[in-house]
C-alpha positions in Angstrom: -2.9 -72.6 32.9 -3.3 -69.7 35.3 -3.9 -69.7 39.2 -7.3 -70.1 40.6 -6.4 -67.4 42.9 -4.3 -64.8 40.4 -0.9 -65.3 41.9 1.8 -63.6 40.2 4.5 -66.2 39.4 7.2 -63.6 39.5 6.2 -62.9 43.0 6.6 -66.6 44.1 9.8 -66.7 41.9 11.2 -63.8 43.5 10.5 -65.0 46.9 11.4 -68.7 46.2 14.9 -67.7 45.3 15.5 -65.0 48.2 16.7 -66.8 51.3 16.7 -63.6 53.3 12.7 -64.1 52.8 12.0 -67.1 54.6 12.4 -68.2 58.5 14.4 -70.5 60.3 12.9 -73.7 58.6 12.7 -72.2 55.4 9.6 -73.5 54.3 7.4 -70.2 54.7 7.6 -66.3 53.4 8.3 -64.5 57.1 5.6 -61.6 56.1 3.8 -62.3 52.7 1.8 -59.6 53.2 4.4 -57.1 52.0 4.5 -58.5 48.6 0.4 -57.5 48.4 -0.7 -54.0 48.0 -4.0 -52.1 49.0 -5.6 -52.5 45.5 -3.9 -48.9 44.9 -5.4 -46.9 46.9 -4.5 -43.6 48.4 -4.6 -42.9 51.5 -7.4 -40.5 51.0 -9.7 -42.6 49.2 -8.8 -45.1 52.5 -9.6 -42.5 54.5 -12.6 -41.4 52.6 -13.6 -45.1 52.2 -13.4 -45.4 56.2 -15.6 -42.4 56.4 -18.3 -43.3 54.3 -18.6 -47.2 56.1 -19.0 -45.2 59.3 -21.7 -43.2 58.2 -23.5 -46.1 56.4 -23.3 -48.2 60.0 -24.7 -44.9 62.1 -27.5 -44.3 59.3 -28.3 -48.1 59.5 -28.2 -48.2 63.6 -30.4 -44.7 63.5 -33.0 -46.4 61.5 -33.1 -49.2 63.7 -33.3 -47.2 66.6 -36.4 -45.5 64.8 -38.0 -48.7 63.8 -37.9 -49.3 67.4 -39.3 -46.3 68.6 -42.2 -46.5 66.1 -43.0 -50.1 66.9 -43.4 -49.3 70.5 -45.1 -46.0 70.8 -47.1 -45.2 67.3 -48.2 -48.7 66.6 -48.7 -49.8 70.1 -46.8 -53.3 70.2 -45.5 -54.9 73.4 -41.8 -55.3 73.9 -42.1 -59.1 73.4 -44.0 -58.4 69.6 -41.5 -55.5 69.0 -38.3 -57.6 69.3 -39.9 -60.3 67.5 -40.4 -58.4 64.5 -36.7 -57.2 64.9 -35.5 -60.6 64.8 -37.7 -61.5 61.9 -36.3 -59.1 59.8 
């Protein structure tokens, strides 16, 4: 029966029978996270990745600047009405 979670067996193997892998107790992995990689990703598809999210959060704020800007001085809405509507969106 596999894991709910996909862990690799031989990972845990290998770490259950390395001693040089666990802390003082020896109950815990010291740093599990170098057994996990970065779904295999380059580090220009990270950086490209990192790019893009950037972009998408400065479009998105722009828009909401706008949205703003049209609310208050083309339609004519008080401040109160115009962050009302933000919040109901």
């Amino acid at each position: 029966m596999g894991s709910q979670f996909g862990a690799d067996k031989s990972v845990v193997a290998e770490v259950n029978e390395s001693s040089e892998d666990f802390d003082d107790i020896g109950a815990l992995p010291v740093s599990p996270a170098r057994f996990m990689s970065r779904d295999s990703l380059e580090w220009i598809h990270f950086a490209a990745y990192s790019v893009g999210h950037f972009a998408n959060d400065l479009t998105a704020s722009m828009g909401f600047m706008y949205i703003s800007w049209y609310y208050l001085e083309v339609v004519g809405l008080s401040q109160r009405i115009t962050a009302i509507a933000f919040l109901s969106m």
